[in-house]
C-alpha positions in Angstrom: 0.0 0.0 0.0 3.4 2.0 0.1 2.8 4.6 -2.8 6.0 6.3 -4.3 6.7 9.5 -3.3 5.3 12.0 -6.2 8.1 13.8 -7.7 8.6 17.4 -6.0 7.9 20.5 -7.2 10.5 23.2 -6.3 8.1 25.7 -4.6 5.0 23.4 -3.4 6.2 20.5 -1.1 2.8 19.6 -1.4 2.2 18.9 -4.9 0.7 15.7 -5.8 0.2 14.5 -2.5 -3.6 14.9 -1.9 -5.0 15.8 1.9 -6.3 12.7 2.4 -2.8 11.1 1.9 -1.4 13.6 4.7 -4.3 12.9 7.0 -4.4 8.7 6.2 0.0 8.6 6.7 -0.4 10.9 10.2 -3.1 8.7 11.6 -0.9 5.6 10.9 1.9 7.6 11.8 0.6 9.0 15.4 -2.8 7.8 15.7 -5.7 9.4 16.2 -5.1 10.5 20.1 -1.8 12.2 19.5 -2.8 13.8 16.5 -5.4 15.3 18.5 -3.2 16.3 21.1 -1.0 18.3 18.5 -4.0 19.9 17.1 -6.6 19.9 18.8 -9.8 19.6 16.8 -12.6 18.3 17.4 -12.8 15.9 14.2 -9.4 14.3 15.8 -10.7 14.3 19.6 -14.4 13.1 18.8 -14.9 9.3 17.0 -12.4 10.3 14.8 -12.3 9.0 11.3 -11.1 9.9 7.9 -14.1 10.9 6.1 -14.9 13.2 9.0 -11.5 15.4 9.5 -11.5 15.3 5.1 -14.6 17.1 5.7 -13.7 19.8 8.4 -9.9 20.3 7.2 -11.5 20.9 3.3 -14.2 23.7 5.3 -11.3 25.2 7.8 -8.1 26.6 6.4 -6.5 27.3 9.5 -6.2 23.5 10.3 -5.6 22.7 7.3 -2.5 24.4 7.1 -1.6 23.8 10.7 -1.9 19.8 9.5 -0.1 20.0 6.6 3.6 21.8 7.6 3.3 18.9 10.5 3.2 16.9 7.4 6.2 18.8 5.8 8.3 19.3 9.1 8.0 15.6 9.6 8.8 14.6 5.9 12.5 16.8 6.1 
């Protein structure tokens, strides 16, 4: 289920990885408690699942961004 990383982009560390590839790899990554412990949101703290935190982080900017430079500081 590995998938390749996508080949970078020089100014969007992002590109080609879609959000819920960040949230799915976190969630394996830290699971869903300490992910809610490093930002604390109620789609990570309250019967957390995928479909539900696509749904708030594609409505909410602010966590969306907060989620994804954990995703970037983590990848470097």
């Amino acid at each position: 289920m590995d998938q390749p990383p996508p080949k970078s982009h020089p100014r969007d560390p992002l590109h080609g990885i879609t959000l819920e590839t960040i949230v799915t790899q976190l969630v394996e990554r830290h699971g869903w408690e300490e992910l809610g412990r490093r930002l604390p949101v109620r789609c990570f703290l309250n019967n957390p699942s995928i479909k539900s935190s696509l749904t708030f982080l594609r409505k909410t900017p602010w966590a969306r961004e907060r989620l994804e430079l954990m995703y970037i500081v983590e990848r470097t």
